[in-house]
N, C-alpha and C positions, 0 to 999 in steps of 0.2 A: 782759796775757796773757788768753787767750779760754779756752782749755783743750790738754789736753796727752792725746795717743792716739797708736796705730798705729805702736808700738815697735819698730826690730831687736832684734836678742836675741845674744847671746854668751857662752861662759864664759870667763873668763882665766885668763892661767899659775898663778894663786893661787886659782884655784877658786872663786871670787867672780865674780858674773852682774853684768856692764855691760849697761843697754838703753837703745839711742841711739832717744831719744824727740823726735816731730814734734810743737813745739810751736806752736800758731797763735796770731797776735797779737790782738787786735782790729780791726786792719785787714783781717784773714783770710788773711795771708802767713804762710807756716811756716818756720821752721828749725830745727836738732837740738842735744838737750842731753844730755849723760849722765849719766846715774845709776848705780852701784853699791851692790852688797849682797852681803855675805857668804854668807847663804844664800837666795839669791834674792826671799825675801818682804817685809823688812821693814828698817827702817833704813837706808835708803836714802841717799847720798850725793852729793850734784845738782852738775854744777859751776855755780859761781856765775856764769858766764860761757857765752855761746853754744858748742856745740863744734864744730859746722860751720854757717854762715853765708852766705846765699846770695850771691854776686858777680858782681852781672850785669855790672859794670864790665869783667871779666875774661872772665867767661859769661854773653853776655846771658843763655843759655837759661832761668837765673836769675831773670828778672824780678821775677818774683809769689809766688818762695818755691819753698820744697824741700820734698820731703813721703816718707811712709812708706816709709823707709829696712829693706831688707834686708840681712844680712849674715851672709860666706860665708868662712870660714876658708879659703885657702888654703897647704896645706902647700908646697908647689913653693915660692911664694913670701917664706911665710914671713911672710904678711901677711893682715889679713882685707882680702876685700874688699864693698865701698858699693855696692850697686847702689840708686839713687832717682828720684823722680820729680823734672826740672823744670820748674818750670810758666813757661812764656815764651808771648811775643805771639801764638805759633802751637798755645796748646795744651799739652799734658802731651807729654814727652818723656822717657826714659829716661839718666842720668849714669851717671856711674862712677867712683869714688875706693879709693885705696885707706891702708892704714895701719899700724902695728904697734903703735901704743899709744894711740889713739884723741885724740892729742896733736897729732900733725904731721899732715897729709894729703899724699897725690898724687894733686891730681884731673884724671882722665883726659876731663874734659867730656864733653859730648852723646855716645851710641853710639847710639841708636835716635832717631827723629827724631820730630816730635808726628804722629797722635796715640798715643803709648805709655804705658805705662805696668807696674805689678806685676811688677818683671823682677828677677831675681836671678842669681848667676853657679851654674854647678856648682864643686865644689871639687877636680875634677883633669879633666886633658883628656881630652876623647872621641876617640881615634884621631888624638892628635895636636893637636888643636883645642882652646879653648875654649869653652864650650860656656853660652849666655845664654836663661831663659827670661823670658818678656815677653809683653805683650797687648795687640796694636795694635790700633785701629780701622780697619778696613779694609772693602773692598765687600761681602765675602764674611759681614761681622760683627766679634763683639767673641768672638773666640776665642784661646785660649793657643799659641804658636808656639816654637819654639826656633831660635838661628841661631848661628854658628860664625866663632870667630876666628882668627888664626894669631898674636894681639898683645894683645891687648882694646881695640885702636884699628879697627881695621875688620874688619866684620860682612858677612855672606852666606851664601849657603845656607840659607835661610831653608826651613824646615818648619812645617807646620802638626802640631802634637801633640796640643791635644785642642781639639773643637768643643764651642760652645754647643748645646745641645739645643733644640728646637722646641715649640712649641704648651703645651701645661698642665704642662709637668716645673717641677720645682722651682729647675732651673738651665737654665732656657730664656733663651737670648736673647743672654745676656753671664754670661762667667764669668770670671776671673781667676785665677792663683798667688797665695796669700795668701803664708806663711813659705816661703825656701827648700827643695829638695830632701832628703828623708830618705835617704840611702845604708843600703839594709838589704839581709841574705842574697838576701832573693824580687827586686828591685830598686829603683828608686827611688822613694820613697812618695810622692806629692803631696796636698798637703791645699790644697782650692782653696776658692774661695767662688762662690756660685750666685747671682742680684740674680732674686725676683720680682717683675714690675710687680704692681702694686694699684690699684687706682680710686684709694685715696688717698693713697700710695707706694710705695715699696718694699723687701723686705726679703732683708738679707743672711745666707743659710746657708753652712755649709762642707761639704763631702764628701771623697771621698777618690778616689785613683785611684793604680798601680803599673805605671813604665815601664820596659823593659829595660836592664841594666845598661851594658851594650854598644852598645846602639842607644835612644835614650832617647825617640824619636821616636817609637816603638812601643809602644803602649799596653797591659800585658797586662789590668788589670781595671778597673773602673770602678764605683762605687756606685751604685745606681739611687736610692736613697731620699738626703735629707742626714741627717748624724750630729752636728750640735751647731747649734743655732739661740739666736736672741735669747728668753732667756724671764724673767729676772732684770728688777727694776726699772730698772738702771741700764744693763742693755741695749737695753731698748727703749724708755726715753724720752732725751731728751738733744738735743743739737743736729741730729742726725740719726737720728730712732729706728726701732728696729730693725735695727740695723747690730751682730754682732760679726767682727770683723776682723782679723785674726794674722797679723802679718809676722814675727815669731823665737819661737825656743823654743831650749832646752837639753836637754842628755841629759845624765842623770846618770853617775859612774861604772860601774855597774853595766849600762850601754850597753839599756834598757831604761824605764828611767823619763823620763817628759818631762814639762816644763813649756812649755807654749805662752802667749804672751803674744799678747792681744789688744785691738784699740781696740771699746771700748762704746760705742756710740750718738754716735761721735765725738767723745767728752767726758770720759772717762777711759781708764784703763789697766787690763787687768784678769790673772788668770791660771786658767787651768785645767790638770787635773793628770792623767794617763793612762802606762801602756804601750803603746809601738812592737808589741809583738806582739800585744795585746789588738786596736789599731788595724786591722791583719793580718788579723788573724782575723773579724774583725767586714763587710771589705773582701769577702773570700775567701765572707762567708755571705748578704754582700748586694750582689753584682756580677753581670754577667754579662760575657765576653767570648768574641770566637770565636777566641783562640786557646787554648781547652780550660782555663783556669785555674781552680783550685779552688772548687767552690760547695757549701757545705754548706747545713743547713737555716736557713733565714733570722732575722737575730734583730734586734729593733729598739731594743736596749740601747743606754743612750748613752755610747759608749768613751772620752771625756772626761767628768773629773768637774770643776767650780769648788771652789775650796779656801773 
């Protein structure tokens, strides 16, 4: 094993945090293993064994490994569902499986084709649809799109949701969906990641952005600045430094408190700790958008804290 990052995240029926973690081998192919924790921080319980496995045999899309697994409770179903990356001959592409106890799978293979990647499901239909976001490489750039199924076997209507920004912004160029969708009051909260070039690499921040509940396509606000970067040791040095990276989180009872779990400098696993409406608020005082959403006085506090 090389190292272990870039966790989904979920709570179980017993209230205990499973994070299906992309572990790289030394040959630099990935596959997912879970872990469990009563209360999410410590004592953790690994299975001893792979718990999803790539099979190119079955999917070639599989070749070179499986990577940074997001994951999406759906109640309809009664099943979380996998959204990941497979990395095949053509590129990173976009899977899909699904599951009810992290024991058996149904995988639904390839739904987006290379190059994609950072996709996750929403957790109930959009007007009927389900509803996938993901970030293809395409002419136009490395921008966040959404697109609609009537099965989660075939995709279309494809939207573009949010664009990468231009010239010296901090998320210029390529941005991505780090953790799935937040379903809140105001609408759905996206917490994304920003990639700046550097003469000598580059580094990944998060920000935040809020799309309508109804129409998801529809951006109402956007962060101008980012709100959580690489600044800790162990996030910016590592196999890839300056990278933190959050595919899942949890919300507490109390429907307010979260844990975001993120990969560090591609080399471990880490967690930072915040409130949904702090995040909101913070959104709200450091956005701007034109359709009139709330903008108070700006504040450059950092709405995640690391425990």
């Amino acid at each position: 094993m090389n190292s272990v990052f870039n966790a989904g995240a979920t709570l179980l029926p017993d209230g205990s945090t499973l994070l299906l973690c992309r572990v790289e081998d030394r040959r630099g192919l990935s596959h997912f293993c879970a872990a469990r924790s009563a209360n999410g921080i410590d004592h953790w319980k690994i299975d001893e064994e792979p718990t999803l496995f790539p099979d190119p045999e079955n999917y070639p899309e599989d070749l070179w490994g499986i990577e940074d697994p997001r994951i999406t409770y759906v109640p309809e179903l009664n099943k979380h569902a996998i959204a990941y990356t497979s990395y095949s001959r053509g590129g990173p592409g976009v899977s899909l499986a699904l599951t009810k106890d992290f024991l058996e799978f149904q995988r639904l293979g390839l739904v987006m084709s290379p190059d994609d990647k950072d996709a996750a499901l929403l957790p109930k239909r959009i007007n009927g649809f389900w509803a996938l976001v993901h970030r293809p490489m395409t002419p136009l750039g490395a921008h966040i799109w959404i697109s609609y199924s009537p099965d989660l076997l075939h995709w279309g209507n494809h939207k573009l949701m949010l664009e990468a920004r231009r010239g010296a912004w901090w998320d210029a160029n390529r941005i991505g969906m780090s953790p799935p969708l937040l379903e809140t009051s105001e609408g759905w909260l996206m917490i994304y990641h920003g990639v700046r070039r550097t003469p000598s690499s580059s580094i990944y921040r998060l920000g935040l952005a809020l799309f309508d509940l109804e129409n998801p396509e529809k951006c109402l606000a956007r962060g101008d600045s980012w709100m959580f970067a690489p600044e800790a040791e162990y996030e910016r040095h590592g196999d890839v430094q300056d990278v933190v990276f959050p595919c899942g989180y949890t919300i507490a009872k109390d429907g307010d408190t979260i844990r975001l779990y993120y990969g560090a400098a591609d080399s471990s696993i880490a967690v930072a700790h915040g409130s949904v409406r702090r995040l909101l608020s913070w959104l709200a005082a450091n956005s701007h958008s034109d359709s009139g959403y709330d903008r108070r006085q700006r504040q450059q506090s950092r709405p995640l804290s690391v425990s």
